[in-house]
N, CA and C atoms of all chains as a GROMACS GRO file, in nm:
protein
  564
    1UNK      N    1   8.143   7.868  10.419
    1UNK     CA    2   8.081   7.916  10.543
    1UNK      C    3   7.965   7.824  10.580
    2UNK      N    4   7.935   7.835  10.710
    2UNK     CA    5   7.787   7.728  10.756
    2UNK      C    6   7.716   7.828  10.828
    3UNK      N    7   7.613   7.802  10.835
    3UNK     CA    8   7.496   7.878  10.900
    3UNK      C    9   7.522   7.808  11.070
    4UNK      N   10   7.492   7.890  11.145
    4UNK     CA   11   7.467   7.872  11.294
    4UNK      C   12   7.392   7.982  11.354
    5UNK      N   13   7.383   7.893  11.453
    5UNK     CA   14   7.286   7.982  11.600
    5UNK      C   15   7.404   8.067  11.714
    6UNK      N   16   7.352   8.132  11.755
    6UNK     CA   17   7.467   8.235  11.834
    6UNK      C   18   7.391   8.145  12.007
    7UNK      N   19   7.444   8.035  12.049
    7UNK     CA   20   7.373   8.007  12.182
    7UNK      C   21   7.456   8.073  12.279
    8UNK      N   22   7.552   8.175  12.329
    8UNK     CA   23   7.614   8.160  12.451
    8UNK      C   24   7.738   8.250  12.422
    9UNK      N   25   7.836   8.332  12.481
    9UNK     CA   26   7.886   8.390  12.510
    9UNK      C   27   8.025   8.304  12.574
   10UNK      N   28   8.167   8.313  12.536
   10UNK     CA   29   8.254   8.253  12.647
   10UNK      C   30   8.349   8.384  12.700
   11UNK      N   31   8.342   8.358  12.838
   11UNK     CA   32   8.472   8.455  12.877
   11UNK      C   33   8.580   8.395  12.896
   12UNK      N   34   8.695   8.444  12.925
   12UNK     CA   35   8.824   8.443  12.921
   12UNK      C   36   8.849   8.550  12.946
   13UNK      N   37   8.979   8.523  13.043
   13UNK     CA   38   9.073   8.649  13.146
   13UNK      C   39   9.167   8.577  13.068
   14UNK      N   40   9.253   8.449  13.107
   14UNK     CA   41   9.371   8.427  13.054
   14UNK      C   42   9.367   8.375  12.939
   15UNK      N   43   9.402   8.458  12.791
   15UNK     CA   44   9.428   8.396  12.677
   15UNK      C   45   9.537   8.455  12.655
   16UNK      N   46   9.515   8.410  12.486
   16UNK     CA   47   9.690   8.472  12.391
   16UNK      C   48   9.637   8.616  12.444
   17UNK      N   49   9.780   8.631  12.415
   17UNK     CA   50   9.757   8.820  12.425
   17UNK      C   51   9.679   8.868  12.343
   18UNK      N   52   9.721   8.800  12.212
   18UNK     CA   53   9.642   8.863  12.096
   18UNK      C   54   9.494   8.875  12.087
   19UNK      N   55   9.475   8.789  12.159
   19UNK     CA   56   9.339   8.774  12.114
   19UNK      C   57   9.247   8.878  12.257
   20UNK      N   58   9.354   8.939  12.323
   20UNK     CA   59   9.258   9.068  12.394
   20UNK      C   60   9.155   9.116  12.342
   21UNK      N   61   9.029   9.157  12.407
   21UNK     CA   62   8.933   9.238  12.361
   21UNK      C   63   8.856   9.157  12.268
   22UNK      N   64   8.883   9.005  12.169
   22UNK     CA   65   8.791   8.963  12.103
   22UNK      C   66   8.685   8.963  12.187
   23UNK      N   67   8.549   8.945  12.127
   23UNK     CA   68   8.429   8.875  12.157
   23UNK      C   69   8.422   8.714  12.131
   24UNK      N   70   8.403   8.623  12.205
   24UNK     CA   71   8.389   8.482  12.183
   24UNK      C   72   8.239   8.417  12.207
   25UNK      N   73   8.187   8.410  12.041
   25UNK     CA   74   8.065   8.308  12.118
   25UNK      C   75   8.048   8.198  12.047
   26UNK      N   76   7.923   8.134  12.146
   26UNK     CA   77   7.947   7.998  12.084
   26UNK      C   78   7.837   7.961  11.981
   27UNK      N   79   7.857   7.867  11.843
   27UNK     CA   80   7.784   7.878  11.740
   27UNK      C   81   7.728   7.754  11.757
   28UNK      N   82   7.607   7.704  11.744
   28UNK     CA   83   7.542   7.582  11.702
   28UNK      C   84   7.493   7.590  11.575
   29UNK      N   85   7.617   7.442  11.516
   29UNK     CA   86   7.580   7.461  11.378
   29UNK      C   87   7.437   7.444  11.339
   30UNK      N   88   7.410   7.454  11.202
   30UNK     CA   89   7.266   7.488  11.158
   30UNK      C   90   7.214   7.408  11.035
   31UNK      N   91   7.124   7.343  11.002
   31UNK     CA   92   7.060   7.280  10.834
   31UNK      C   93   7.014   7.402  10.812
   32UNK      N   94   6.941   7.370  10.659
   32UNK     CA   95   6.844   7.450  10.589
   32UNK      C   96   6.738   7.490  10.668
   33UNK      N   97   6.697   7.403  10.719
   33UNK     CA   98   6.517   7.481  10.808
   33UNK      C   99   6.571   7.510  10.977
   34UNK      N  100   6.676   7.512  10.962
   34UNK     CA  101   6.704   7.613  11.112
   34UNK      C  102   6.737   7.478  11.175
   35UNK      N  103   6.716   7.402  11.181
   35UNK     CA  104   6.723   7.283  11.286
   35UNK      C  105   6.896   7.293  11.319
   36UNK      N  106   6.890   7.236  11.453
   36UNK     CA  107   7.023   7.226  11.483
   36UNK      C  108   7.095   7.083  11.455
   37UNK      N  109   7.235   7.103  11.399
   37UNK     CA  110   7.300   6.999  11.411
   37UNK      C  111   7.396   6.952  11.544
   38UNK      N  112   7.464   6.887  11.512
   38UNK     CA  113   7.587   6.848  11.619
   38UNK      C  114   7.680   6.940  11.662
   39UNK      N  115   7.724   6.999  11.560
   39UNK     CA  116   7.871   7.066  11.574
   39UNK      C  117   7.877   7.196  11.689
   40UNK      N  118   7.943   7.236  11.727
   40UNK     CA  119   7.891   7.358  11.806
   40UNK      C  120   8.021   7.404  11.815
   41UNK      N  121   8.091   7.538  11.785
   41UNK     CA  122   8.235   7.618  11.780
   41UNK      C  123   8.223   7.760  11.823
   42UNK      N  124   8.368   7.793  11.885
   42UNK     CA  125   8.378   7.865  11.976
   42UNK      C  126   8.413   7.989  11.804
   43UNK      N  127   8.334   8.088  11.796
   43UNK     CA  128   8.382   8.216  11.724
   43UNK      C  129   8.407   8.327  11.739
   44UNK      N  130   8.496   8.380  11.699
   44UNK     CA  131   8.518   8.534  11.708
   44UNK      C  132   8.435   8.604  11.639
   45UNK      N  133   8.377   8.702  11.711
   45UNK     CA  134   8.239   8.821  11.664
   45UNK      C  135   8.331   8.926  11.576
   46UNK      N  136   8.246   8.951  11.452
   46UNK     CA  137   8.322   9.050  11.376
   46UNK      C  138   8.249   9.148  11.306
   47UNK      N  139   8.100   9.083  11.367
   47UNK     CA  140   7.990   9.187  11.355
   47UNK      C  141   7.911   9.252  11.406
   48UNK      N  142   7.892   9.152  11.531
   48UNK     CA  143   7.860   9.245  11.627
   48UNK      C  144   7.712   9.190  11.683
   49UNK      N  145   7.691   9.044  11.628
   49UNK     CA  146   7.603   8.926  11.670
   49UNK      C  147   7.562   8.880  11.798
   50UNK      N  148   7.451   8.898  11.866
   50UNK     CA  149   7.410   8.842  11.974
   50UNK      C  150   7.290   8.759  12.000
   51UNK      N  151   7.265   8.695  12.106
   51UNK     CA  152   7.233   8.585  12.127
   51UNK      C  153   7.093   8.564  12.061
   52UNK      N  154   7.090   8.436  12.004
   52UNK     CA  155   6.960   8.348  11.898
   52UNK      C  156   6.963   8.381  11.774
   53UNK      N  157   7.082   8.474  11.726
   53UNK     CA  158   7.083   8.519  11.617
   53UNK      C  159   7.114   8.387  11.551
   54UNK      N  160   7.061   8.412  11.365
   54UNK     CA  161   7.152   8.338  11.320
   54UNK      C  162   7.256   8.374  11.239
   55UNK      N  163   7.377   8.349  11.222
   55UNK     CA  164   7.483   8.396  11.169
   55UNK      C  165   7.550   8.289  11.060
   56UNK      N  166   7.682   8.401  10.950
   56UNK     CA  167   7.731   8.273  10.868
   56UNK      C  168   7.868   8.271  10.963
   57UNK      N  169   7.913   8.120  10.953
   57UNK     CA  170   8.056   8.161  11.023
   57UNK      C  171   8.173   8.091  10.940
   58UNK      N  172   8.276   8.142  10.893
   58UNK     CA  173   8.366   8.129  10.824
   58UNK      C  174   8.468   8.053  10.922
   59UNK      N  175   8.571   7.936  10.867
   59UNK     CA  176   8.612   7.886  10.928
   59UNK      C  177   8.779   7.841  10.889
   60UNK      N  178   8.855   7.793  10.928
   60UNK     CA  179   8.991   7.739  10.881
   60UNK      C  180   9.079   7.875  10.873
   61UNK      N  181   9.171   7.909  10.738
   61UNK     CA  182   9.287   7.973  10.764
   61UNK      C  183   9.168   8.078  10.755
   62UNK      N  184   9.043   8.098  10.665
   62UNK     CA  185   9.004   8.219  10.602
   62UNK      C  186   8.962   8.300  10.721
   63UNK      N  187   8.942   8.256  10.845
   63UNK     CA  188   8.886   8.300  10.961
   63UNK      C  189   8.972   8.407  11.043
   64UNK      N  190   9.130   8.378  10.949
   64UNK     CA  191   9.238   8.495  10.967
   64UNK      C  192   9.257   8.621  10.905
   65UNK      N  193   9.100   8.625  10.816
   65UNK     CA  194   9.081   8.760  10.739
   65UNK      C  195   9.020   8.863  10.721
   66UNK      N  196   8.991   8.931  10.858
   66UNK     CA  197   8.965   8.994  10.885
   66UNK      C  198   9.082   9.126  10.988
   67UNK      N  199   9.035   9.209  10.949
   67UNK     CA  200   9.152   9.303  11.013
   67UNK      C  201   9.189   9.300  11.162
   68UNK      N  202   9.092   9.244  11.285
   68UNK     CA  203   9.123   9.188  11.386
   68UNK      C  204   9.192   9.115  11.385
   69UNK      N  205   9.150   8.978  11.348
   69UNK     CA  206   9.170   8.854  11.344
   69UNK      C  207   9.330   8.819  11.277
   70UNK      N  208   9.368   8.884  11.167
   70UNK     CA  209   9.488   8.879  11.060
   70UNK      C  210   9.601   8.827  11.159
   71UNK      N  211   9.671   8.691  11.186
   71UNK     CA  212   9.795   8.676  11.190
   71UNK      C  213   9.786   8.596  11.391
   72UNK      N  214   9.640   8.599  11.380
   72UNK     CA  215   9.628   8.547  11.482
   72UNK      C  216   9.549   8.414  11.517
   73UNK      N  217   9.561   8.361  11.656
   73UNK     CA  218   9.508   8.231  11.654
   73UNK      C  219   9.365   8.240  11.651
   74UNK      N  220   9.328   8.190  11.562
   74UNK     CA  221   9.173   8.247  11.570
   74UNK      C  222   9.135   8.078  11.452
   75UNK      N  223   9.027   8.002  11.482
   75UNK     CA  224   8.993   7.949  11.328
   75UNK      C  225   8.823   7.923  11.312
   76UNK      N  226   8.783   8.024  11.347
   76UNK     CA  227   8.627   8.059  11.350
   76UNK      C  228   8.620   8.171  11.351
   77UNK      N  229   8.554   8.217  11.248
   77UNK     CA  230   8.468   8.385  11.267
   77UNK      C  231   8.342   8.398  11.205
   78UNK      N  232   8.269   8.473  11.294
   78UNK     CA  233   8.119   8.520  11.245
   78UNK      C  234   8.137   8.616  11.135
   79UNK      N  235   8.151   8.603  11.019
   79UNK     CA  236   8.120   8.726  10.953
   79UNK      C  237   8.014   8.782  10.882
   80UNK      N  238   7.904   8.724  10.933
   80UNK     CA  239   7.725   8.781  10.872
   80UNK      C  240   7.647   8.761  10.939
   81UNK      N  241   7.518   8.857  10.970
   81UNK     CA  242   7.426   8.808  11.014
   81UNK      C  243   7.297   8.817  10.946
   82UNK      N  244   7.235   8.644  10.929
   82UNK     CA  245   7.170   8.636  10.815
   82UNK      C  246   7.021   8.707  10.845
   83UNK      N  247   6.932   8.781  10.742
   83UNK     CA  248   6.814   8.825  10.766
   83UNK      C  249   6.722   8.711  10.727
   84UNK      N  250   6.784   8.665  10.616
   84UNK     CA  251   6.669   8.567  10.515
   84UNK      C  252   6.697   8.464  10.421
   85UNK      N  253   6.660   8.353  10.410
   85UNK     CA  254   6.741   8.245  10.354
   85UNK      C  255   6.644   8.218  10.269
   86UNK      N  256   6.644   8.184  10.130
   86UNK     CA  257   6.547   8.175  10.045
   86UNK      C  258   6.595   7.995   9.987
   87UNK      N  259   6.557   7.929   9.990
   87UNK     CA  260   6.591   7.811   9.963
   87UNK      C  261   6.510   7.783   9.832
   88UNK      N  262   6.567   7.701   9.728
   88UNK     CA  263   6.485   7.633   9.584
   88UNK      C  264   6.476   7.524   9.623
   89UNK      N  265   6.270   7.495   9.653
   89UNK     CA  266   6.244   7.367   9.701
   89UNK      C  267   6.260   7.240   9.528
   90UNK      N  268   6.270   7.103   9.601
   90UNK     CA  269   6.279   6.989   9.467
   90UNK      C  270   6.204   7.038   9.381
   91UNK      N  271   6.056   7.048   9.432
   91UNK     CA  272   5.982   7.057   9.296
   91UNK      C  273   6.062   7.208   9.240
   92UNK      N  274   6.036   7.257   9.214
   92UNK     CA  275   6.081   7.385   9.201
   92UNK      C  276   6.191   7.386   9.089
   93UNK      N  277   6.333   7.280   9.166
   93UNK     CA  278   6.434   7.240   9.013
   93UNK      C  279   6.438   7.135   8.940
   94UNK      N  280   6.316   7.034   9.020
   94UNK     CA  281   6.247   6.969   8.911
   94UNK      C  282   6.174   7.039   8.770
   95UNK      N  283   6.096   7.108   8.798
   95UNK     CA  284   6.031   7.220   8.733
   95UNK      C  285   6.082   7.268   8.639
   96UNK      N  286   6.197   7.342   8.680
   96UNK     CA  287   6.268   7.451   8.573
   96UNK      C  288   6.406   7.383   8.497
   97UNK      N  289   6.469   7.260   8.599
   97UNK     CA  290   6.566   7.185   8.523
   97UNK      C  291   6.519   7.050   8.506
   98UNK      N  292   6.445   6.981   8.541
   98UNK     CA  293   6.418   6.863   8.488
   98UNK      C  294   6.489   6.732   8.564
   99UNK      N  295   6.527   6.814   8.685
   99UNK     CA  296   6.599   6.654   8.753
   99UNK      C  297   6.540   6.628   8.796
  100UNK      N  298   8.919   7.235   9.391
  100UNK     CA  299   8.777   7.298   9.313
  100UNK      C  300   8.674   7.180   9.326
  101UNK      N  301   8.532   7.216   9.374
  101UNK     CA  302   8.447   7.109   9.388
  101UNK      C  303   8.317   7.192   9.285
  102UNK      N  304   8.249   7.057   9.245
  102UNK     CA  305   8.109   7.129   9.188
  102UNK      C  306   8.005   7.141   9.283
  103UNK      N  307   7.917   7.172   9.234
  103UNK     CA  308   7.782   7.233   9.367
  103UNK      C  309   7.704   7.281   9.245
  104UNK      N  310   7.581   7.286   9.345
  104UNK     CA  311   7.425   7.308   9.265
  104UNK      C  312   7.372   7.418   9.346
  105UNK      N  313   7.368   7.554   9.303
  105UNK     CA  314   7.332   7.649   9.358
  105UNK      C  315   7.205   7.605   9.413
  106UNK      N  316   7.134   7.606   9.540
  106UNK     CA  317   6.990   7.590   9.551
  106UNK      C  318   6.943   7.703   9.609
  107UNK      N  319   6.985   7.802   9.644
  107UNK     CA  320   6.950   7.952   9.709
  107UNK      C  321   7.016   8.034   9.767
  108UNK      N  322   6.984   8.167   9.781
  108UNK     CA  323   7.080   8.233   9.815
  108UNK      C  324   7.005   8.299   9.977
  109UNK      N  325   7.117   8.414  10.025
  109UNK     CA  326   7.094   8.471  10.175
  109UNK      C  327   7.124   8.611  10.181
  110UNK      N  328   7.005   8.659  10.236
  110UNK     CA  329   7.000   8.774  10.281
  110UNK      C  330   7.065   8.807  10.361
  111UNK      N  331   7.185   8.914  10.436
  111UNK     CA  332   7.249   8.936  10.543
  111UNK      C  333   7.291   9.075  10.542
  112UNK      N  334   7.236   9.155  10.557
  112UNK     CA  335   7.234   9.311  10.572
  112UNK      C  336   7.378   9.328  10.636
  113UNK      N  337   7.351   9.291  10.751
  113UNK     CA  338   7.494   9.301  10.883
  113UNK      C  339   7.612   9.223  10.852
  114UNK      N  340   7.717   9.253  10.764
  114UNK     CA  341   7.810   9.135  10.740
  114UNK      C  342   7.934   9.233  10.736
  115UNK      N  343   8.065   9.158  10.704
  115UNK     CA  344   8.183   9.206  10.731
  115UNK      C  345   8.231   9.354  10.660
  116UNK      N  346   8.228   9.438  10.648
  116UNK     CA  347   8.171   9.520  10.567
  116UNK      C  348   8.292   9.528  10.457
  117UNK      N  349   8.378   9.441  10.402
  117UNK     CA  350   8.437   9.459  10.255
  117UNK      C  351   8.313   9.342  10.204
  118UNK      N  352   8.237   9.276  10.255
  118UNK     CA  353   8.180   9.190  10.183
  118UNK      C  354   8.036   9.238  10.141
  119UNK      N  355   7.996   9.397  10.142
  119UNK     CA  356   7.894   9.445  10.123
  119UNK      C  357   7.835   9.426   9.998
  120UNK      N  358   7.903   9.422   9.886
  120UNK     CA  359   7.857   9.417   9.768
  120UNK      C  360   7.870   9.275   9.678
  121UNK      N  361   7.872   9.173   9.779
  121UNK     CA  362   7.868   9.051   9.716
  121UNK      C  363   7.740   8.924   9.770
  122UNK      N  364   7.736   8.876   9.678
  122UNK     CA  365   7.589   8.777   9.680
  122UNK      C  366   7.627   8.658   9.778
  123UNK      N  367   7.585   8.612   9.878
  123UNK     CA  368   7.567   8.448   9.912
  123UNK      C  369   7.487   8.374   9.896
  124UNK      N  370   7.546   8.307   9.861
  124UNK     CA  371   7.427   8.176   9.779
  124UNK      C  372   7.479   8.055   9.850
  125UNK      N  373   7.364   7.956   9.861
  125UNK     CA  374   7.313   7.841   9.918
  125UNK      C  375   7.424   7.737   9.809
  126UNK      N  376   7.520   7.650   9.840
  126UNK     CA  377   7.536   7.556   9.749
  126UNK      C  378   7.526   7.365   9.783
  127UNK      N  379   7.480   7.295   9.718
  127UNK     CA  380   7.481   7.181   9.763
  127UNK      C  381   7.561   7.090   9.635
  128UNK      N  382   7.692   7.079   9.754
  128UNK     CA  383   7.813   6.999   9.695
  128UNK      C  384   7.792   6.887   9.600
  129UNK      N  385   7.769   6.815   9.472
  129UNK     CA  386   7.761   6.762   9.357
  129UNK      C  387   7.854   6.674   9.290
  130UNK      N  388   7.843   6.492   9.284
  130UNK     CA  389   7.953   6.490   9.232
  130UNK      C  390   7.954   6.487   9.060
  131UNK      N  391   8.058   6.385   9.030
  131UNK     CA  392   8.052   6.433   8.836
  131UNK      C  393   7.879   6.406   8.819
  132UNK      N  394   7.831   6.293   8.852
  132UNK     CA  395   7.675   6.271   8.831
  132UNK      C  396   7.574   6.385   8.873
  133UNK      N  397   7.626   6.465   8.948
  133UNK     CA  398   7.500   6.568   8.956
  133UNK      C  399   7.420   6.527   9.078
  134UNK      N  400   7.483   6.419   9.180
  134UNK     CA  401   7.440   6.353   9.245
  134UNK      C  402   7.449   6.439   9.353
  135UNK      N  403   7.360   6.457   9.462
  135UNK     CA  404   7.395   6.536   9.572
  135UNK      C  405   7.507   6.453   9.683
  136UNK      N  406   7.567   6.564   9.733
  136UNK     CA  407   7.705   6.480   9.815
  136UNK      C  408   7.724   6.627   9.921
  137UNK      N  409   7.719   6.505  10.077
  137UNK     CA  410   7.718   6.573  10.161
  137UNK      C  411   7.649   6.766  10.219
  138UNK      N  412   7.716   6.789  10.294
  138UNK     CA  413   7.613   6.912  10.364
  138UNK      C  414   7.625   7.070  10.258
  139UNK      N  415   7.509   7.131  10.294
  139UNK     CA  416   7.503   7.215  10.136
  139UNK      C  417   7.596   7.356  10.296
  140UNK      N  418   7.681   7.401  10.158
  140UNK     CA  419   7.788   7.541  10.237
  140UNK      C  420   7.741   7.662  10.175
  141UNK      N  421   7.733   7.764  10.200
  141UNK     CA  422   7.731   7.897  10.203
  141UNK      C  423   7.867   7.984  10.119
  142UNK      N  424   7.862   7.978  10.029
  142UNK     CA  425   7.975   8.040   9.951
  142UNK      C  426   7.912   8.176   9.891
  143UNK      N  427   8.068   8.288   9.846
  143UNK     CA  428   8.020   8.374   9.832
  143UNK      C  429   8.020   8.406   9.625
  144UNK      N  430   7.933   8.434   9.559
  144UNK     CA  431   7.886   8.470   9.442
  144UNK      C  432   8.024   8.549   9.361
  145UNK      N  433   8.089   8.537   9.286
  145UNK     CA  434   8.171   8.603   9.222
  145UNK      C  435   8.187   8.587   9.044
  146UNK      N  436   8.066   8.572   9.028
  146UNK     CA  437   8.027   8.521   8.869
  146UNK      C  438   7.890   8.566   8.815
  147UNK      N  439   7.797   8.541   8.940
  147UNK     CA  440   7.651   8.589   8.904
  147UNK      C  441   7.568   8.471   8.826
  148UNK      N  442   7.593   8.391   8.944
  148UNK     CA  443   7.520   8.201   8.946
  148UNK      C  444   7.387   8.259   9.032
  149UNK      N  445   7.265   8.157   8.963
  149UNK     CA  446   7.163   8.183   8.988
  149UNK      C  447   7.090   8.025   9.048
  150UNK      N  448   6.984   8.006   9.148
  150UNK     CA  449   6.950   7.940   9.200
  150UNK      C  450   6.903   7.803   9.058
  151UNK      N  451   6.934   7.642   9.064
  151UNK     CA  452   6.964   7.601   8.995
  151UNK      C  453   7.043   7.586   8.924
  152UNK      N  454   7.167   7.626   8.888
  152UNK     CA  455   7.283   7.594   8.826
  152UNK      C  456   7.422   7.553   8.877
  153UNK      N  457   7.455   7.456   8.791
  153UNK     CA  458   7.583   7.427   8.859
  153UNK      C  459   7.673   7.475   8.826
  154UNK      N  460   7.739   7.446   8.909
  154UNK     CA  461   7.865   7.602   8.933
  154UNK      C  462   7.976   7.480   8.999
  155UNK      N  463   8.123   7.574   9.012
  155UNK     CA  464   8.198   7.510   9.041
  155UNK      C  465   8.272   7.631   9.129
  156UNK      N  466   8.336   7.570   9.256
  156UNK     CA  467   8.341   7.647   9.398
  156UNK      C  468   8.473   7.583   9.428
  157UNK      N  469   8.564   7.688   9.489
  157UNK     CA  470   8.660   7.730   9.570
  157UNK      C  471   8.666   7.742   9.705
  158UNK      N  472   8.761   7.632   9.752
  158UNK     CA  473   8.685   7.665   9.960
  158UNK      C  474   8.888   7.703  10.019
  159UNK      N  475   8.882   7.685  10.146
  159UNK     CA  476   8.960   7.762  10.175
  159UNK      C  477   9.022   7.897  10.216
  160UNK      N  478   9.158   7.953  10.236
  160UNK     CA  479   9.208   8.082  10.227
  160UNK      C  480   9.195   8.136  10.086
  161UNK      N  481   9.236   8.031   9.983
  161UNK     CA  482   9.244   8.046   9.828
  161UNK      C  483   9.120   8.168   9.818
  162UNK      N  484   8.968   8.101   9.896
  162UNK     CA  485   8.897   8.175   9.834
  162UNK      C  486   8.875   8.292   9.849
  163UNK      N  487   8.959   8.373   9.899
  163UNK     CA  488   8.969   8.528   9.887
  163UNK      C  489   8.991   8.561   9.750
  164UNK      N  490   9.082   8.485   9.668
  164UNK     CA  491   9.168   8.538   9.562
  164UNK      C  492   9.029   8.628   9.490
  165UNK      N  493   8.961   8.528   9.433
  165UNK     CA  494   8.878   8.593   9.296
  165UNK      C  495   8.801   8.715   9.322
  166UNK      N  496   8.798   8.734   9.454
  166UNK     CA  497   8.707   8.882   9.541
  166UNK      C  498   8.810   8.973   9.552
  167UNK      N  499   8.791   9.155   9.460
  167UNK     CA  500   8.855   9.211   9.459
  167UNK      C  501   8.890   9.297   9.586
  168UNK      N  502   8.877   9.241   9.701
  168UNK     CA  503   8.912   9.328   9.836
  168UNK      C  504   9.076   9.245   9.880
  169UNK      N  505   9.157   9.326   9.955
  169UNK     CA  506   9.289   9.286   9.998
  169UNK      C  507   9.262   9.131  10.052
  170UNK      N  508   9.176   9.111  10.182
  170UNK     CA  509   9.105   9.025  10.273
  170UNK      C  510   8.987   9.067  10.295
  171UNK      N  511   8.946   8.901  10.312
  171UNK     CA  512   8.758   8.918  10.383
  171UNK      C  513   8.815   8.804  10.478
  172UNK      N  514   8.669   8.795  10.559
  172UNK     CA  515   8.676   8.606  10.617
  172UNK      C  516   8.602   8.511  10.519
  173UNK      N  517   8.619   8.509  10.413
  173UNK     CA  518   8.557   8.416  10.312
  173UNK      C  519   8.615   8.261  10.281
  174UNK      N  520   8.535   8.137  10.312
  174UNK     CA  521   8.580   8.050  10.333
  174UNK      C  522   8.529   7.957  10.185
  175UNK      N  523   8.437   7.986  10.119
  175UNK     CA  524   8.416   7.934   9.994
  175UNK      C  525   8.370   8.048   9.933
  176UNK      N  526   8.414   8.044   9.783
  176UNK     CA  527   8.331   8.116   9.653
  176UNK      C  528   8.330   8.027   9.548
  177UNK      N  529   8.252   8.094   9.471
  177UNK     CA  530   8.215   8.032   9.328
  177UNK      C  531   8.245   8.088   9.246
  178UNK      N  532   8.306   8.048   9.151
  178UNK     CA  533   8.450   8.068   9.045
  178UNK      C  534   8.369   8.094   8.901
  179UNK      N  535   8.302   7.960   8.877
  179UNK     CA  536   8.269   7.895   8.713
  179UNK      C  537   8.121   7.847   8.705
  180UNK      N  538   8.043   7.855   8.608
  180UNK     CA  539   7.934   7.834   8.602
  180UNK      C  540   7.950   7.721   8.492
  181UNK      N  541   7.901   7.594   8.520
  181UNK     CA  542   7.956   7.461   8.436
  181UNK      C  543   7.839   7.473   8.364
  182UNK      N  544   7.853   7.466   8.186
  182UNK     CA  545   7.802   7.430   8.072
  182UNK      C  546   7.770   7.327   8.057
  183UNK      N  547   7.864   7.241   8.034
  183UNK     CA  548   7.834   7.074   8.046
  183UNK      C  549   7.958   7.002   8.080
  184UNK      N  550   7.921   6.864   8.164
  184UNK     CA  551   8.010   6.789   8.197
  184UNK      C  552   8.055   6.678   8.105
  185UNK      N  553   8.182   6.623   8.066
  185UNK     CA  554   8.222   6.517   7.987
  185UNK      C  555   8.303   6.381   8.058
  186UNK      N  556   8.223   6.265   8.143
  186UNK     CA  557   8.278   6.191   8.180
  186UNK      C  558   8.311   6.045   8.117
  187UNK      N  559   8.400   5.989   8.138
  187UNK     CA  560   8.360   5.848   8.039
  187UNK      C  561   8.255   5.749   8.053
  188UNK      N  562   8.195   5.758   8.174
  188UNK     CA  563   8.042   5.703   8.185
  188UNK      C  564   7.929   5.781   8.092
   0.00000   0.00000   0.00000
């Protein structure tokens, strides 16, 4: 999974059938200190995520595993929305492991 | 199967809800040297790896297998907690 930003919302009238009723938004991928990267993908909401949030988003076949999503064209899904990211700074596993 | 260096984990109250009772942790991908390699991924805990250790991770559909729910949307987990490595260098 990668961390992203929830920037934007897409609609669609004409898609697969299947994919009626999803929610589609759009993710800007994310580093460690929030900063944005390049990537930016269209996801299916499966939690219920809105805008500036940050979210994890699962991607490839696994993005077909969810009980919506199962068996359909889908290869992005939001499935978390993060509260708190605790990161182990260098010094820190310098410290306790010695690299 | 790739190695990784746990460096932290994530809080996420709001998540898919078969994935309620499992840990995400911070990993930054590792090669045999311990060397850092490329962007750190978000995998989900299925061993009880703790910030600093290397571990060895599962990405993919595969990584549903080791999580006892039918399906999640889980795109990496962590399998193995590596003891020590034996390379010919």
């Amino acid at each position: 999974m990668f961390l992203g930003r929830v920037i934007g919302t897409v609609w669609s009238t004409k898609k697969d059938e299947q994919l009626v009723g999803a929610k589609f938004l759009i993710v800007q991928e994310l580093d460690l200190d929030l900063k944005e990267k390049d990537r930016i993908v269209v996801a299916v909401d499966s939690v219920g995520a809105g805008d500036g949030e940050v979210v994890l988003v699962a991607s490839g076949s696994s993005s077909r595993m969810t009980t919506f999503t199962k068996d359909k064209p889908v290869d992005a899904v939001i499935m978390a929305i993060v509260d708190k990211l605790d990161v182990a700074t260098k010094e820190w596993l310098e410290e306790k492991f010695g690299l | 199967m790739f190695l990784g260096r746990v460096i932290g984990n994530i809080w996420a109250t709001k998540k898919y809800s078969e994935l309620k009772s499992f840990k995400l942790m911070l990993v930054q991908p590792v090669n045999a040297d311990l060397e850092n390699t490329g962007d750190v991924i978000v995998a989900v805990d299925t061993v009880g790896a703790g910030p600093g250790e290397v571990i060895y991770y599962i990405t993919a559909s595969e990584a549903v297998i080791p999580l006892p729910v039918d399906f999640a949307p889980v795109d990496a987990s962590i399998v193995g907690i590596v003891d020590s490595i034996n390379t010919k260098n």
